[in-house]
Structures are given as C-alpha cells and as structure tokens.
VOGU-3710 file (C-alpha; in Angstrom, 3 decimals, decimal comma):
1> xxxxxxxxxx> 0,000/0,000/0,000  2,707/2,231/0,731  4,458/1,884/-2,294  0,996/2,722/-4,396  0,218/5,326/-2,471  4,200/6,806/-2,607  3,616/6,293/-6,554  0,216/8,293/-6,636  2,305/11,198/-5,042  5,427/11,115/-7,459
11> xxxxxxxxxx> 2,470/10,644/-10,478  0,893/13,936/-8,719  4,414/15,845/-8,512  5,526/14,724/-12,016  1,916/16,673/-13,236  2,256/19,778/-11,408  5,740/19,944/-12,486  5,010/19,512/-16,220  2,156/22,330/-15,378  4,715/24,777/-14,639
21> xxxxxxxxxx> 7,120/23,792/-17,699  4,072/24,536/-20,071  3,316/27,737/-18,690  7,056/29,018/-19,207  7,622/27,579/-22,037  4,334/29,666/-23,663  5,733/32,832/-22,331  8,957/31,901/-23,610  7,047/31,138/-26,657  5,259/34,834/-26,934
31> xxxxxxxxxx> 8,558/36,299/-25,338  10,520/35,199/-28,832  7,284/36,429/-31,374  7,595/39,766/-29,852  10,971/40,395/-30,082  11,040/38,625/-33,375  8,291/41,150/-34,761  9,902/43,887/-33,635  13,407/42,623/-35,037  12,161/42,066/-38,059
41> xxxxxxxxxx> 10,054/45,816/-38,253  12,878/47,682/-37,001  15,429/46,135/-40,080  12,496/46,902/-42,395  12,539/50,644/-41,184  16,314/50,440/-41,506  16,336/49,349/-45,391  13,387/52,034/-45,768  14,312/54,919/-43,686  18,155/54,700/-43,563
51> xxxxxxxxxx> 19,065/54,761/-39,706  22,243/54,286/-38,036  23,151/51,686/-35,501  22,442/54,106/-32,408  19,231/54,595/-33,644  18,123/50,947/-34,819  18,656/49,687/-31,474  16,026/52,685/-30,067  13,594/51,818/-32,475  14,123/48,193/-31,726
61> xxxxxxxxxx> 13,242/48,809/-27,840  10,579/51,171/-28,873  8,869/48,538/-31,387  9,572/45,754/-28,684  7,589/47,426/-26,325  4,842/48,556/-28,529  4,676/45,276/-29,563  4,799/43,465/-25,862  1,960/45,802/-24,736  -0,645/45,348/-27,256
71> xxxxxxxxxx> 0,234/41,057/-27,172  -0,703/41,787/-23,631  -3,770/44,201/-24,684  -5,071/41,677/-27,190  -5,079/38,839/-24,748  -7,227/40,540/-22,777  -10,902/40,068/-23,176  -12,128/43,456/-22,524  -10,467/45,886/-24,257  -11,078/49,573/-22,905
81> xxxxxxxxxx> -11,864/52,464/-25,377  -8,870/54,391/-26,261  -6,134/51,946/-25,322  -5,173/51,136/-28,977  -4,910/54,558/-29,927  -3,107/55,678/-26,642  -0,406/53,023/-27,585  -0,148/53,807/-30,809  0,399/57,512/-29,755  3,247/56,589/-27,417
91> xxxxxxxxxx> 4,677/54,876/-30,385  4,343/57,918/-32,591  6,021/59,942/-29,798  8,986/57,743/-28,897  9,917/57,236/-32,656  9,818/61,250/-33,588  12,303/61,737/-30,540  14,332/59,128/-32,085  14,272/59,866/-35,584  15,048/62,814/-37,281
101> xxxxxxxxxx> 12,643/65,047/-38,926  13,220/63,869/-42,384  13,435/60,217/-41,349  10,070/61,003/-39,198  8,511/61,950/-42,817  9,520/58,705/-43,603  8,528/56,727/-40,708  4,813/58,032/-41,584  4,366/57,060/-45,332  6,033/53,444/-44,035
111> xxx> 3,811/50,912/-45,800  1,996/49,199/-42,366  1,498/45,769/-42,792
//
C-alpha cells in the first residue's frame, strides 16, 4: 500500500511539475514572437528609412515594447476604449524623438502591414 500510495504522489508531482514547464515555455514562446516582430520591423525601417546603428537599437526597444503591450492588450478580453490609440500615440512619440525630422517623414508614409 505504501508503495501505491508513494507512486500516486510522485504521479501527482511529475503533473504539477510539467504544469509549470508549459506555462514558461508559452511565455517563452510569446517572449521570442515579440521580439522577433519587432526585429524584423525595425530592419524593415532600416532598409526604408536609412538609420544608423544608435538609432536601430532605439527603435528596436521602442517597437519591442509597442509590440509586448498590445500582445498583452489583445489577450485581454475586454479591451477599454482608447487603449489602442493611446499606444499607438506613445509609439508615434517615442519614434519622432528618435528619428530625425526627415526620417520622421519617412517613418509616416512606411507601408503598415
């Protein structure tokens, strides 16, 4: 009996164990889409706008988080009015401080998609 019931518990460890390695390995998961979006924008701005290193890596950050906060917008189920636009407005922002004016003009008539 002991032995069964010592089995039961190792069974029951060995599940909530594997719980926990699925959980981190789907943030892991959404933790590499994100940064690969935002990779793979901010060399598409590059080729486009013509940027130099010291600004590709700002626009990368800026595009990473732009990109990790509406992930964690759209998983939400409730989306409140305004939040899209209020993100997409901190975006705007960040990138004119980064860019200059000229590449700004750029930035804007960048074909989204």
């Amino acid at each position: 009996m002991k032995k069964v019931i010592t089995l039961c518990f190792f069974v029951f460890a060995m599940f909530l164990g594997n719980q926990s390695v699925v959980a981190q390995n789907t943030k892991l998961t959404d933790k590499i889409e994100i940064n690969t979006r935002a990779s793979e924008q901010t060399e598409a701005l590059r080729k486009y706008i013509k940027f130099d290193d010291n600004q590709r890596d700002e626009v990368y950050e800026a595009l990473r988080e732009y990109h990790q906060v509406t992930f964690s917008v759209n998983k939400q189920t409730t989306i409140e009015e305004g939040v899209v636009e209020k993100i997409e407005t901190q975006l705007e922002s960040k990138m004119k401080s980064i860019l200059t004016e000229e590449q700004f003009l750029r930035y804007k008539n960048f074909p989204q998609g």
